[in-house]
N, C-alpha and C positions, 0 to 999 in steps of 0.2 A: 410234385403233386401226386396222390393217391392213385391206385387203378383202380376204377371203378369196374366191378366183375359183373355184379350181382345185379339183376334186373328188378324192380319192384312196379307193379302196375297196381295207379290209383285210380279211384275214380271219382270227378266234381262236379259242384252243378256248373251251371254256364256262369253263374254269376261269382263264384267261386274262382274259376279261370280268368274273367276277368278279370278281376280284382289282382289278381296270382301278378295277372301280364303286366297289370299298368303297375307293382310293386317292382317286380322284377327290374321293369322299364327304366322305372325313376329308379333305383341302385345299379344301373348296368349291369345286369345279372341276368342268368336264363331260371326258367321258373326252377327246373330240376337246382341247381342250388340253394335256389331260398327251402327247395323241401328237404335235402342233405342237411343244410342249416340246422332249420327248423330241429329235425326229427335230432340232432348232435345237440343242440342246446336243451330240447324238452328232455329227453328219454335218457340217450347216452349218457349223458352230464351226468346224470342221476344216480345212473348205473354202476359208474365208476367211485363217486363219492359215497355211495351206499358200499361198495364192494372198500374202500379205503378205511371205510367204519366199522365194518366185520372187524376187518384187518387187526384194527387198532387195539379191538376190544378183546380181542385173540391174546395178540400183544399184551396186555394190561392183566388179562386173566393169567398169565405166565404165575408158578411159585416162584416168592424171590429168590433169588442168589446171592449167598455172601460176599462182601467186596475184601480182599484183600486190603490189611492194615496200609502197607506202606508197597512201592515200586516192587521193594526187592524180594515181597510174599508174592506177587503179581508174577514176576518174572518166573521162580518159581515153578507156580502153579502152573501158566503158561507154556515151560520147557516140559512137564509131569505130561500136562494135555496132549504134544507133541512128539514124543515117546510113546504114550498110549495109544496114541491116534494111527501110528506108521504100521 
């Protein structure tokens, strides 16, 4: 399980905490979960998927590279890279 560090204070109306308690209640859960939940499934989720789409598109905007005809132009190029690279 996580360590939770980081303090965050909110504030609800009463009927708001209600509501919160009797959710909690009937999932066996303390409210502070349902709002880690919550805030992981709205925001976070978002955050990560949006940040995986940059990513991709990063990726895709790459110019291409040629592929070697067969294994042994691969191998090759590959031994060239490892030479150069040292």
């Amino acid at each position: 399980m996580p360590k939770y560090l980081k303090k965050i204070q909110v504030l609800v109306t009463e009927k708001q905490y209600e509501d919160l308690q009797e959710i909690a209640s009937q999932k066996g859960k303390k409210i502070g979960t349902l709002v880690r939940e919550a805030i992981e499934e709205y925001h976070l989720k978002k955050k990560r998927e949006r940040e995986i789409a940059e990513a991709a598109d990063r990726l895709l905007s790459l110019p291409p590279v040629p592929v070697p005809e067969t294994w042994e132009e691969f191998e090759k190029e590959l031994a060239r890279e490892h030479v150069f690279h040292k």
